[in-house]
Every structure is written in structure tokens, then in C-alpha cells.
KOLVOZA-872610 format. One record per residue: residue in one letter; chain; x, y, z of N, C-alpha, C, O, CB in turn. Coordinates in steps of 0.2 Angstrom, whole numbers, always signed. Glycine has a CB too. Layout:
+------+-------+-------+-------+-------+-------+-------+-------+-------+-------+-------+-------+-------+-------+-------+-------+-------+
| dose | kolpa |    nX |    nY |    nZ |   caX |   caY |   caZ |    cX |    cY |    cZ |    oX |    oY |    oZ |   cbX |   cbY |   cbZ |
+------+-------+-------+-------+-------+-------+-------+-------+-------+-------+-------+-------+-------+-------+-------+-------+-------+
|    A |     A |     X |     Y |     Z |     X |     Y |     Z |     X |     Y |     Z |     X |     Y |     Z |     X |     Y |     Z |
...
+------+-------+-------+-------+-------+-------+-------+-------+-------+-------+-------+-------+-------+-------+-------+-------+-------+
//
This chain:
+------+-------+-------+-------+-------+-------+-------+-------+-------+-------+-------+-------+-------+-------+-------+-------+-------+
| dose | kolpa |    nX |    nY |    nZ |   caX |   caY |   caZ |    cX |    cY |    cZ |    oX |    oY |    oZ |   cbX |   cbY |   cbZ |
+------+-------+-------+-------+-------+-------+-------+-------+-------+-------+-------+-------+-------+-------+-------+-------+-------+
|    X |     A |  +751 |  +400 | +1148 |  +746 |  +403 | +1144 |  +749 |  +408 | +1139 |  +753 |  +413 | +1142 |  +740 |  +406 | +1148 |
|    X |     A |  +748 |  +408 | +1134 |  +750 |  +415 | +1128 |  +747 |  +421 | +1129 |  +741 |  +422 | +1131 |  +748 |  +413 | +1119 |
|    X |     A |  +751 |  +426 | +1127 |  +750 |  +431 | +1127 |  +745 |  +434 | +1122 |  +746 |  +433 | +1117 |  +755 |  +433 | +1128 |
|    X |     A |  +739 |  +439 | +1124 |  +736 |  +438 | +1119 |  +740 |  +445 | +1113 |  +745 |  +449 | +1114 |  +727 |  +438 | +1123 |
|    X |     A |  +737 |  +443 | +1108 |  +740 |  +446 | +1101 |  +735 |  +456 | +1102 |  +737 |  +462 | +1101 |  +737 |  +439 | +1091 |
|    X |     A |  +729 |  +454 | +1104 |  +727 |  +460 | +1105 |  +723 |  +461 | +1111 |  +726 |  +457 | +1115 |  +724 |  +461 | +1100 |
|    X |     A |  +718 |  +464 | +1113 |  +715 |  +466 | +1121 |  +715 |  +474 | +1121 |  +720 |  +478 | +1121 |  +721 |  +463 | +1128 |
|    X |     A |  +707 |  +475 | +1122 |  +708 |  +481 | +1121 |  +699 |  +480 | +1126 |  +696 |  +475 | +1125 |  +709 |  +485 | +1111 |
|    X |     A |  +699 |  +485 | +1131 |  +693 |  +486 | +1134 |  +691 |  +492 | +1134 |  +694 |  +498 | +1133 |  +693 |  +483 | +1140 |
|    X |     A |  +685 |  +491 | +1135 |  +680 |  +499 | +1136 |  +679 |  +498 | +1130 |  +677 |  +503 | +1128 |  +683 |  +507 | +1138 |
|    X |     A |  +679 |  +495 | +1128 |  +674 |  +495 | +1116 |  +668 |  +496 | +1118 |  +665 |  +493 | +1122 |  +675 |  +486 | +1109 |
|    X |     A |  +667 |  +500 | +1114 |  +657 |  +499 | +1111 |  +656 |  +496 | +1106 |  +655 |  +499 | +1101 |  +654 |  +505 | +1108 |
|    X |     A |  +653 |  +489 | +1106 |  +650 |  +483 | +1101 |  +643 |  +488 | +1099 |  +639 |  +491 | +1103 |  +648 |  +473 | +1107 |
|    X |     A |  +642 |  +488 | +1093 |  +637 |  +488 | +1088 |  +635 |  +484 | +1084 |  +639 |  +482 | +1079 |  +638 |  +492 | +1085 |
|    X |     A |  +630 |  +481 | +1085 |  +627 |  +477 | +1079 |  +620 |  +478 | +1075 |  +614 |  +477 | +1077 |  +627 |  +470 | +1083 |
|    X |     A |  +622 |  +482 | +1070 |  +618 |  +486 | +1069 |  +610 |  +486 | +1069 |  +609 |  +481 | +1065 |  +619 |  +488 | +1065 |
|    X |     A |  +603 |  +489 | +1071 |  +604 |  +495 | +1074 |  +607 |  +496 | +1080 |  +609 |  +501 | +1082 |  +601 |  +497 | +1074 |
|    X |     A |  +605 |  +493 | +1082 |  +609 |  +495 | +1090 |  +614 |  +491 | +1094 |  +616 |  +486 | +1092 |  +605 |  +495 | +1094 |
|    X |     A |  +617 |  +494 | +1099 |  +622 |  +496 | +1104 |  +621 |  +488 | +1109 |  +615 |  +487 | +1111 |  +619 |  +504 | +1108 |
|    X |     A |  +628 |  +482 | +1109 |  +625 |  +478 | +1112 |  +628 |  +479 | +1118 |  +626 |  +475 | +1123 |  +626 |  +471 | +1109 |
|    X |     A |  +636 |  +484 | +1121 |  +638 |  +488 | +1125 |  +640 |  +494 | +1126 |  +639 |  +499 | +1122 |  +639 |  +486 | +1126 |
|    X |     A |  +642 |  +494 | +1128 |  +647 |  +501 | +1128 |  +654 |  +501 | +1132 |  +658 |  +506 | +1132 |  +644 |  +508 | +1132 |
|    X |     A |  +654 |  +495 | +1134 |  +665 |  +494 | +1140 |  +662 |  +486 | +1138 |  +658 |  +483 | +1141 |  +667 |  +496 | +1154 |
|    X |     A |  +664 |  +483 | +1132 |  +666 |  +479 | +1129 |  +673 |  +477 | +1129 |  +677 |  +482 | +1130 |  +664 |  +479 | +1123 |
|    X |     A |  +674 |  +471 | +1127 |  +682 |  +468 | +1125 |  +683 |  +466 | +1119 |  +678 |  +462 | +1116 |  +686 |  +463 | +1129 |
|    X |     A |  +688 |  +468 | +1117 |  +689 |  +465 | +1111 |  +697 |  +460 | +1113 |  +701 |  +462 | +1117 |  +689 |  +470 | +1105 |
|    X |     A |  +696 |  +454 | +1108 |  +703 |  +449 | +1110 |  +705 |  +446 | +1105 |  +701 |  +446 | +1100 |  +703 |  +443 | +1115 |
|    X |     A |  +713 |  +444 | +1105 |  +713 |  +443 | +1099 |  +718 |  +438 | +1102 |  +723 |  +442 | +1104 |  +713 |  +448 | +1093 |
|    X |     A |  +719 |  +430 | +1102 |  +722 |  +427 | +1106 |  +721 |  +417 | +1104 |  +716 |  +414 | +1103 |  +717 |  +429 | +1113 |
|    X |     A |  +726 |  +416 | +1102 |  +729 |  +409 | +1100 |  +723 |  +409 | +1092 |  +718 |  +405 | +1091 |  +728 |  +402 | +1107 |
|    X |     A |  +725 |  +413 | +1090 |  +721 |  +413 | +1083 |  +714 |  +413 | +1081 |  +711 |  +412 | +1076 |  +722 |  +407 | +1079 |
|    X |     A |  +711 |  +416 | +1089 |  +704 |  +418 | +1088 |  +700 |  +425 | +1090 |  +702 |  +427 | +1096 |  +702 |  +414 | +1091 |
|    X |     A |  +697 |  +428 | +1088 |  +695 |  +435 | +1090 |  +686 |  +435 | +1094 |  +681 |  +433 | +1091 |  +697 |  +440 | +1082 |
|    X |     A |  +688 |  +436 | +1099 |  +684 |  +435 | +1104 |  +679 |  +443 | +1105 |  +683 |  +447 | +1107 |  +690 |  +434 | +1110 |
|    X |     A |  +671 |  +445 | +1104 |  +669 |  +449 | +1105 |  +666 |  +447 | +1113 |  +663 |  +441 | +1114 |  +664 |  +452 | +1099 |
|    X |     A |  +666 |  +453 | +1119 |  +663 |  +452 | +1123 |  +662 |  +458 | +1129 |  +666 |  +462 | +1131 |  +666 |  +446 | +1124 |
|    X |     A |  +655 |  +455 | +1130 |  +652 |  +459 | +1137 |  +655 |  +463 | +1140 |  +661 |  +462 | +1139 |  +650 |  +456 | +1141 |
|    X |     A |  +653 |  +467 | +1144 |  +656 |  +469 | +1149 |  +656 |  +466 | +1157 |  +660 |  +468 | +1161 |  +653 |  +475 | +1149 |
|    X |     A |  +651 |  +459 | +1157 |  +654 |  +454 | +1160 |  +657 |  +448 | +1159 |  +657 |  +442 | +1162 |  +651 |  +454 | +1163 |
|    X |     A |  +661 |  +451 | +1153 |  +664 |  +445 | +1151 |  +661 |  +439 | +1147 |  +664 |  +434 | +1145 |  +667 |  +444 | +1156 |
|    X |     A |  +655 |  +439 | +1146 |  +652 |  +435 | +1141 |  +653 |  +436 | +1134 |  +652 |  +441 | +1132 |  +646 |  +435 | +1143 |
|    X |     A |  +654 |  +432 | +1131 |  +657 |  +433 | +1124 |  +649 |  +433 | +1118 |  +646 |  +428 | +1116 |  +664 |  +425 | +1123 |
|    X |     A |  +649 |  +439 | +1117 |  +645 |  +441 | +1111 |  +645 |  +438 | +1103 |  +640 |  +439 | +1098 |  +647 |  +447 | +1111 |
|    X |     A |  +652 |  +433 | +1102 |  +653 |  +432 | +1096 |  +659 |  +429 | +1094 |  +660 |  +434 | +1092 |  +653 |  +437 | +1092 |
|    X |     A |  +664 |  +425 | +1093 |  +668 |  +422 | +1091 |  +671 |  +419 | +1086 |  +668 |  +413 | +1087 |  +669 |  +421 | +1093 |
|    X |     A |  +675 |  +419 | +1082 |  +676 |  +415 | +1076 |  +684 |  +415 | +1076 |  +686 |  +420 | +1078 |  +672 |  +419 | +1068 |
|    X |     A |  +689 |  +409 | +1072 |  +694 |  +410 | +1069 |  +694 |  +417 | +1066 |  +689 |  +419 | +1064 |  +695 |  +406 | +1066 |
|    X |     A |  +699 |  +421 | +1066 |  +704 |  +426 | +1065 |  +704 |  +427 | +1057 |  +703 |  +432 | +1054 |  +711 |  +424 | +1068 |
|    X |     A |  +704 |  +419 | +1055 |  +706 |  +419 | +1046 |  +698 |  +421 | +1041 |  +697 |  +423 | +1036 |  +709 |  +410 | +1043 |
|    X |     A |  +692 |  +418 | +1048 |  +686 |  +420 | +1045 |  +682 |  +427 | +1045 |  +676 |  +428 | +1043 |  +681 |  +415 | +1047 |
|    X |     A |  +688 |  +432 | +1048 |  +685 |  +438 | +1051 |  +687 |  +443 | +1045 |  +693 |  +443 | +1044 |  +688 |  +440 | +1059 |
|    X |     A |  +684 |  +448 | +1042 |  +685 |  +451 | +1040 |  +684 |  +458 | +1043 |  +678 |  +459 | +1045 |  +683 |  +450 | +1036 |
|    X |     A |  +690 |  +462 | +1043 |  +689 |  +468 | +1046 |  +693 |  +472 | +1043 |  +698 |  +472 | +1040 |  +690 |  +468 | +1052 |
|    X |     A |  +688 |  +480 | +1043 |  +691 |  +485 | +1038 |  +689 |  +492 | +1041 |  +685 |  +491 | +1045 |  +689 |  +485 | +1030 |
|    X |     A |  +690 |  +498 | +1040 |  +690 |  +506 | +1042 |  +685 |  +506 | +1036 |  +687 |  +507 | +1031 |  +698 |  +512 | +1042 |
|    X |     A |  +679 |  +506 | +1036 |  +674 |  +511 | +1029 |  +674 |  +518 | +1031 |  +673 |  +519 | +1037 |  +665 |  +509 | +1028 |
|    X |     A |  +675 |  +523 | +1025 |  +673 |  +528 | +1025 |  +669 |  +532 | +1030 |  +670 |  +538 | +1030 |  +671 |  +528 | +1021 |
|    X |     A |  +666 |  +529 | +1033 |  +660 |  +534 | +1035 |  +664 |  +532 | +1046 |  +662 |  +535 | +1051 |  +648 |  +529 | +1032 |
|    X |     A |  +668 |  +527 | +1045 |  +669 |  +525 | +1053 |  +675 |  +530 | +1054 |  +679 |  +531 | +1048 |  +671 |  +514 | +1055 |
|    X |     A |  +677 |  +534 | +1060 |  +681 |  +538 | +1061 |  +688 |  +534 | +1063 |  +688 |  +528 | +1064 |  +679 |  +543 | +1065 |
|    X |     A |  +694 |  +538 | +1065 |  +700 |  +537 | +1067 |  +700 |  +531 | +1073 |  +704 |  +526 | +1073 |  +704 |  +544 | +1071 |
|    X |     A |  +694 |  +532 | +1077 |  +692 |  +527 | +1085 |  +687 |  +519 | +1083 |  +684 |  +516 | +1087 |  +687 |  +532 | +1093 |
|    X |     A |  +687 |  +519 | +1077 |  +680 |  +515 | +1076 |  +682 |  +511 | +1070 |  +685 |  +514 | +1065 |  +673 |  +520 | +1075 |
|    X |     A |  +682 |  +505 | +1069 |  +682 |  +498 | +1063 |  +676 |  +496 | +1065 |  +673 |  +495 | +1070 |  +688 |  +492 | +1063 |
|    X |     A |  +676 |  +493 | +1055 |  +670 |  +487 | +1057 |  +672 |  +481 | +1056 |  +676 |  +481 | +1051 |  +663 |  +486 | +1054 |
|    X |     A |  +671 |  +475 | +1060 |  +672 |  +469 | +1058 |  +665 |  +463 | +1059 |  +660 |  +463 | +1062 |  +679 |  +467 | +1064 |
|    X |     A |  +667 |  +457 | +1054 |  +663 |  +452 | +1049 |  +664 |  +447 | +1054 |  +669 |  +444 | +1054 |  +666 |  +451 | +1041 |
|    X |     A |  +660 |  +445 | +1057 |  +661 |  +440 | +1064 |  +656 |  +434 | +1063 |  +651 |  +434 | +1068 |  +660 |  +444 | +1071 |
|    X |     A |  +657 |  +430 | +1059 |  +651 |  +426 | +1058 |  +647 |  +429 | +1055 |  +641 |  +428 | +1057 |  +649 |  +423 | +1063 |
|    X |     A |  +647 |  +433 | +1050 |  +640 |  +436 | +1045 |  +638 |  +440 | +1046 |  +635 |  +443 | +1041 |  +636 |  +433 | +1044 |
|    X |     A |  +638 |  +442 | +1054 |  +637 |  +448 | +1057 |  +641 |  +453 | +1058 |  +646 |  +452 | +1062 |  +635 |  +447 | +1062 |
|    X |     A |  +639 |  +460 | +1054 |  +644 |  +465 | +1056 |  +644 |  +469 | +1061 |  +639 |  +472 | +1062 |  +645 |  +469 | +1052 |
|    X |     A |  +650 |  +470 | +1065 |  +650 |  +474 | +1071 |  +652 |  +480 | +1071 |  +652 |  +482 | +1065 |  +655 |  +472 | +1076 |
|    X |     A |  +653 |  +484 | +1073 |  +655 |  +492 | +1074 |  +659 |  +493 | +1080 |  +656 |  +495 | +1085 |  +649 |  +496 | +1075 |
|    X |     A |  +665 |  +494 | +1080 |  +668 |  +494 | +1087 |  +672 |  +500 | +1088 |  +677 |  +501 | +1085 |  +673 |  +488 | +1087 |
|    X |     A |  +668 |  +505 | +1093 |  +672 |  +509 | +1094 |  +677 |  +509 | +1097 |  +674 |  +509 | +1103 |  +670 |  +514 | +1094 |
|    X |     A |  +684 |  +509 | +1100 |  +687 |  +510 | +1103 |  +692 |  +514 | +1107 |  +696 |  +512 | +1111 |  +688 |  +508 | +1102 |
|    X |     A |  +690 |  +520 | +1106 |  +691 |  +527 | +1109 |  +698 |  +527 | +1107 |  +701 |  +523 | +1103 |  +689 |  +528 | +1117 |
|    X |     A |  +702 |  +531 | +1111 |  +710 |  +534 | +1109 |  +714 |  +532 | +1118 |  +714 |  +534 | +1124 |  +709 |  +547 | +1108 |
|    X |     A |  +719 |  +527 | +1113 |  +723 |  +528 | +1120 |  +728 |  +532 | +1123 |  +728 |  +538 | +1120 |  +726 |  +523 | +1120 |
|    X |     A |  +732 |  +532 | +1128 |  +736 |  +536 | +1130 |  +743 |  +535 | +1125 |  +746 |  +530 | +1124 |  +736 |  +537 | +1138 |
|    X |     A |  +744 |  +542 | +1120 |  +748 |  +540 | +1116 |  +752 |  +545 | +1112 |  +749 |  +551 | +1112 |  +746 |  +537 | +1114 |
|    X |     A |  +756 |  +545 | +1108 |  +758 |  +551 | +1106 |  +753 |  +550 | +1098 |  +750 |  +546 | +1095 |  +766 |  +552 | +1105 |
|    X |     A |  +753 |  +559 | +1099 |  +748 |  +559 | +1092 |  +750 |  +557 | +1087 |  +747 |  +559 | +1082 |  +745 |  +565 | +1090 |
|    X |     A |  +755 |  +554 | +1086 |  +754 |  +552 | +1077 |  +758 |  +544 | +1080 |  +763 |  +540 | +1078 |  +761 |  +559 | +1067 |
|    X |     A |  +756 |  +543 | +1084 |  +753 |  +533 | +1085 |  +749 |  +530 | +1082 |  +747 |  +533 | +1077 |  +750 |  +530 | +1091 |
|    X |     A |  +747 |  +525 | +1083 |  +743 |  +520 | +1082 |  +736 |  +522 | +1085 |  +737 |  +523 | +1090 |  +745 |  +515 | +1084 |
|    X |     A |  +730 |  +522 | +1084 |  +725 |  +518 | +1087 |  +724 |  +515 | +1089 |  +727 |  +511 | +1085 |  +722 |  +518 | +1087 |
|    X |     A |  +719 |  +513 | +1094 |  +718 |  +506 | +1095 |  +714 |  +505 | +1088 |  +719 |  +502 | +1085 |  +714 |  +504 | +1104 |
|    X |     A |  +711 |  +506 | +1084 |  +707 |  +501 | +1081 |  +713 |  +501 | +1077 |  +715 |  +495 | +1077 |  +700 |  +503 | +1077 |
|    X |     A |  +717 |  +506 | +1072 |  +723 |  +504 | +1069 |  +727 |  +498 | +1070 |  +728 |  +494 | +1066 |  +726 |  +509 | +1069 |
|    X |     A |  +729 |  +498 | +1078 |  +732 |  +493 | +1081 |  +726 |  +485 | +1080 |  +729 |  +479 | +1080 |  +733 |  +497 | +1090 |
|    X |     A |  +722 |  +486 | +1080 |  +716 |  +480 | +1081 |  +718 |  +478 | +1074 |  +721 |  +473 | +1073 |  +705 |  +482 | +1082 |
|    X |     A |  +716 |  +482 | +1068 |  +717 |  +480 | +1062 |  +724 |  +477 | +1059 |  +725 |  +473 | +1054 |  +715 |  +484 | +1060 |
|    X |     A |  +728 |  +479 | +1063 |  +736 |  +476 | +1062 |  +737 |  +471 | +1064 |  +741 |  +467 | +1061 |  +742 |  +479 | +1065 |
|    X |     A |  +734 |  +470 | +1070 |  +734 |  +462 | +1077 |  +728 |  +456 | +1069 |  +731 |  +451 | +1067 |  +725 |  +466 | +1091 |
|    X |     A |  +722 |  +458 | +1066 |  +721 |  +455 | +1062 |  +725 |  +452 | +1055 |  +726 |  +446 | +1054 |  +717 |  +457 | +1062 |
|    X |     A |  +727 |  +457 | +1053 |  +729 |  +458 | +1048 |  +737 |  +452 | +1049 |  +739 |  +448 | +1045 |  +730 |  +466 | +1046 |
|    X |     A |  +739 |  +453 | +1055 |  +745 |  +450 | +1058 |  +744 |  +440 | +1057 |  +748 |  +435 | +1054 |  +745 |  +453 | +1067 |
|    X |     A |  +736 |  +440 | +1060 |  +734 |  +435 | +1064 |  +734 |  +431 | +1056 |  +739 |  +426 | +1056 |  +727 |  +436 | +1069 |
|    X |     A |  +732 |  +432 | +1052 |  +729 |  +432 | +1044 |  +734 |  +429 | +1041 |  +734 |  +424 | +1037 |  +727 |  +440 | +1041 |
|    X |     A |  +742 |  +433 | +1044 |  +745 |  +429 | +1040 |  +748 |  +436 | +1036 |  +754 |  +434 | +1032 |  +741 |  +424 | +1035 |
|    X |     A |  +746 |  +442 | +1036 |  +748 |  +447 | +1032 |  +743 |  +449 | +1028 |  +743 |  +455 | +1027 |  +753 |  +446 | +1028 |
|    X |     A |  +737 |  +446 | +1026 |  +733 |  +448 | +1020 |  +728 |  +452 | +1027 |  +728 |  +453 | +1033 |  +730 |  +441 | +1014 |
|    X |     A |  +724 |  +454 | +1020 |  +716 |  +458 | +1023 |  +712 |  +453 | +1023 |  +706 |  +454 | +1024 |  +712 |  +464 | +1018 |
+------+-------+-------+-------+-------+-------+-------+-------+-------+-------+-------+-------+-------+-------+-------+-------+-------+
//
């Protein structure tokens, strides 16, 4: 089995207005990006190339939104353990896309 490209838990899924968890996963694994539950039930999924994701203005250093079948998410994913001028995990999420994509946005 492949390793997945991203994997990040304890996310907080938003679908606006509201909150669909708070220790969510997010995955990003043989060219598909996987939103899901905190029991693992998957909230959303689409190929990688149909996802649009980006940092807007108003989302901070721990938080992206991404375009998941028409529906936009909010994903905060807090601060890993790391030195401070690393990556974030969302930074890291948006690279793992951007990667998946091919390079583009």
C-alpha cells in the first residue's frame, strides 16, 4: 500500500456555517484527498486535480480553505511540533496539493 502524500489529524472541518468536527483527518493518498470524521467516516472526497485550495486573507497561519465538490471547507489544522519558521501543517496541506496537481494551483 502507498504511502499517503499527506495525513494530518485533529483538523477542524467547517462547512460553512457550521462546524462538521473538531479531530477530523485530512488525506491526501493515491491522487485523492479524503475529508473525514473523527470516526473515520469520510465527509467528502474528490480527485486531487478537482480540489481547489488556497489561504484567503481572512484564514490565519493554522487554517486553509479547500473546494471539495462545490463545497467549501475550512480546515483548521493547528501547529505542529516544529521549528518556528517551518512549515505548517496547512502550508504543508497546500504543498502535498499543489504537489498532487502537478505543480499548478
Amino acid at each position: 500500500m502507498a504511502e499517503p502524500e499527506f495525513s494530518a489529524r485533529g483538523v477542524r472541518i467547517e462547512r460553512w456555517p457550521r462546524s462538521l468536527t473538531k479531530a477530523g483527518e485530512v488525506l491526501i493518498k493515491d491522487g485523492r484527498l479524503a475529508l473525514m470524521n473523527s470516526y473515520g467516516r469520510v465527509i467528502d472526497s474528490a480527485p486531487v486535480r478537482a480540489v481547489r485550495a488556497g489561504r484567503p486573507w481572512f484564514a490565519g497561519d493554522d487554517s486553509t480553505v479547500a473546494t471539495v465538490n462545490g463545497h467549501r471547507y475550512r480546515l483548521t489544522m493547528g501547529r505542529p511540533d516544529r521549528a518556528p519558521d517551518g512549515p505548517t501543517l496547512a502550508g504543508r496541506f497546500l504543498d502535498a496539493v499543489r504537489r498532487a496537481r502537478g505543480g499548478g494551483s
